[in-house]
VMD Tcl script that draws the C-alpha trace (Angstrom):
set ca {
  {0.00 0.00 0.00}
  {1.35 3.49 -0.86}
  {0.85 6.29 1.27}
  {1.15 10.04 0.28}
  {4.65 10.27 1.78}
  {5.93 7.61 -0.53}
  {4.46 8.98 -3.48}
  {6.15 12.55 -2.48}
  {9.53 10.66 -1.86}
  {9.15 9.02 -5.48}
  {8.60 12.17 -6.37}
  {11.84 13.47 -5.09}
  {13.76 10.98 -6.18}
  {12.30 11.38 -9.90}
  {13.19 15.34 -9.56}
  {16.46 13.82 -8.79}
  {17.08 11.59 -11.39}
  {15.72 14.20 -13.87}
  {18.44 16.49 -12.56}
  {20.98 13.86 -13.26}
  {19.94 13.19 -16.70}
  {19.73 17.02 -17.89}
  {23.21 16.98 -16.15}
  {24.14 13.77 -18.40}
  {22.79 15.59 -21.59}
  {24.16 18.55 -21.44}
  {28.00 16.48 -20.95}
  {26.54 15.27 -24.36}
  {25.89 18.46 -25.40}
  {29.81 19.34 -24.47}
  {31.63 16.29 -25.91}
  {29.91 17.03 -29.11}
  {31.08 20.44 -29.45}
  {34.47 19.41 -28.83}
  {34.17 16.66 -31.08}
  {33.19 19.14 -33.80}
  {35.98 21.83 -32.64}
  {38.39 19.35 -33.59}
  {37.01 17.97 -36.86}
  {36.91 21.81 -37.71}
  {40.84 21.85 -36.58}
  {41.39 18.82 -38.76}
  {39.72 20.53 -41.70}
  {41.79 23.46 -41.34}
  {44.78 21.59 -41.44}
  {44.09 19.66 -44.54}
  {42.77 22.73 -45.92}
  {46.51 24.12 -45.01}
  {48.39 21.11 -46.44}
  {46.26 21.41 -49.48}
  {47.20 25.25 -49.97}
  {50.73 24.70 -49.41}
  {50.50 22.09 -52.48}
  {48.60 24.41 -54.29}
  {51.04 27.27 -53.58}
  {53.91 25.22 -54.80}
  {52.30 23.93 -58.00}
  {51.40 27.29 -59.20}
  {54.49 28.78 -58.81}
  {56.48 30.16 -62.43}
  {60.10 29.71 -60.96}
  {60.35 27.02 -57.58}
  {63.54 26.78 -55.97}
  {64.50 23.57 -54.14}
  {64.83 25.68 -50.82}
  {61.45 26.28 -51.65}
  {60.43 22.52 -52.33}
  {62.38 21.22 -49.24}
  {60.71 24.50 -47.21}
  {57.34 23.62 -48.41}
  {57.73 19.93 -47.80}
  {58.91 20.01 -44.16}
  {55.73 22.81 -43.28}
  {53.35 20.17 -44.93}
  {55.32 17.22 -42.78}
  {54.85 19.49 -39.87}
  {51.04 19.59 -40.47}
  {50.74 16.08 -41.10}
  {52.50 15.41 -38.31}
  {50.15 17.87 -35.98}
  {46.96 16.34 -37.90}
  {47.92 13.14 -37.00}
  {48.03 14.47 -33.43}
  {44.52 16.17 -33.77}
  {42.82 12.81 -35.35}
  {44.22 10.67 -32.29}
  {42.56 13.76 -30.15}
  {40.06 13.48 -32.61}
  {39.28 9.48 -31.70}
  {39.88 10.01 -27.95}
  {37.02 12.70 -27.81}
  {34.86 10.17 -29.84}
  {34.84 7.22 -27.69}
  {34.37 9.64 -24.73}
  {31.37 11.38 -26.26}
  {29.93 7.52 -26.66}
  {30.56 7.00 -22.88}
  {28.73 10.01 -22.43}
  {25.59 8.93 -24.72}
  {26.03 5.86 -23.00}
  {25.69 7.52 -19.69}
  {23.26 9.88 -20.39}
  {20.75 6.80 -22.31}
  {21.09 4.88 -18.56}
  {19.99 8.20 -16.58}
  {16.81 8.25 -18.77}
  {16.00 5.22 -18.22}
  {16.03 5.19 -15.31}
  {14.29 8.48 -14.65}
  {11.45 6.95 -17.00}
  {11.30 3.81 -14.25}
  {10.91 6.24 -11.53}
  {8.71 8.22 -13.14}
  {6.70 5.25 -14.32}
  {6.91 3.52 -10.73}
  {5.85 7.09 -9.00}
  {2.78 6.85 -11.71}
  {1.74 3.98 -10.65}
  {1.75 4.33 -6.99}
  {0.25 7.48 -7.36}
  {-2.99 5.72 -9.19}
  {-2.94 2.98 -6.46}
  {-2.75 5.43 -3.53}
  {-5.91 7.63 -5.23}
  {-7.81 4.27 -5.73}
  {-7.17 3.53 -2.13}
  {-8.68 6.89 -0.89}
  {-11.64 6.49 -3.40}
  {-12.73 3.16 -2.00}
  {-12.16 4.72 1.70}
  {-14.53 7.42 0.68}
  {-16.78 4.88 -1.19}
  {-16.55 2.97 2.56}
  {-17.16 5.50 4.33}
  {-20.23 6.90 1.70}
  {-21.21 3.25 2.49}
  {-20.95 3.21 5.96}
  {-23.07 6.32 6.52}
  {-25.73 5.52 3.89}
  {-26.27 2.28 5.80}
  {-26.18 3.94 9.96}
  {-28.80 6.74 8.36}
  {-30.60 3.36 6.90}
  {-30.40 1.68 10.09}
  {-31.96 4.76 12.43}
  {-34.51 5.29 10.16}
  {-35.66 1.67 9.81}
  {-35.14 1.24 13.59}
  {-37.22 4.38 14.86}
  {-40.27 2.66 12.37}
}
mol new
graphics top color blue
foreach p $ca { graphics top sphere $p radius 0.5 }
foreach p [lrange $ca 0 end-1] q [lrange $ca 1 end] { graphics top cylinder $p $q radius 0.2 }
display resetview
């Protein structure tokens, strides 16, 4: 049998859990803007290598200081985007821990919220039959005096 005080703790505890899954989303919410900051930061880089290239291709008269200057900055950026797409993989896998997270707070706010549902219909069929009782009860002393004073 639920009483009104365990239907206001449920309802606590699904306040609670609600917190903890808008606090779960919005760590979502973060990873995936970092996620995208550094696919943006990998974009830029091969957006640099590819102008370097381009720079060097369209050049009239290229030195080989030039080559061998224009090969070790593209090197360099290879070298820092293959930095960025290990950050890049990290910052994946931690934004599907977070998903992960964040899909276990919800449901388990829905159970609470489900569970406070139903012991919230329970507790207000319990007070409608007490009322129905008591209707009962009252219907049938008023039926008694009457019949007895006959």
């Amino acid at each position: 049998m639920s009483t009104k005080a365990d239907i206001q703790r449920l309802h606590r505890v699904a306040q609670v859990r609600q917190t903890f899954s808008q606090v779960a989303e919005a760590r979502v919410r973060e990873a995936e803007s970092h996620v995208r900051e550094i696919e943006a930061q990998d974009e830029q880089i091969v957006r640099s290598i590819d102008a370097a290239r381009a720079e060097i291709a369209e050049r009239e008269s290229v030195t080989g200081q030039d080559i061998q200057q224009a090969e070790k900055y593209i090197n360099a950026q290879k070298s820092l985007r293959k930095n960025v797409l290990q950050s890049l993989e990290k910052a994946r896998t931690k934004l599907d821990g977070k998903r992960q997270e964040w899909v276990e707070t919800r449901r388990e706010q829905r159970i609470i919220e489900r569970l406070e549902e139903r012991r919230l219909q329970e507790w207000q069929r319990l007070e409608e039959v007490a009322h129905q009782k008591s209707a009962d009860d009252a219907f049938i002393g008023r039926l008694v005096r009457t019949r007895s004073q006959q």
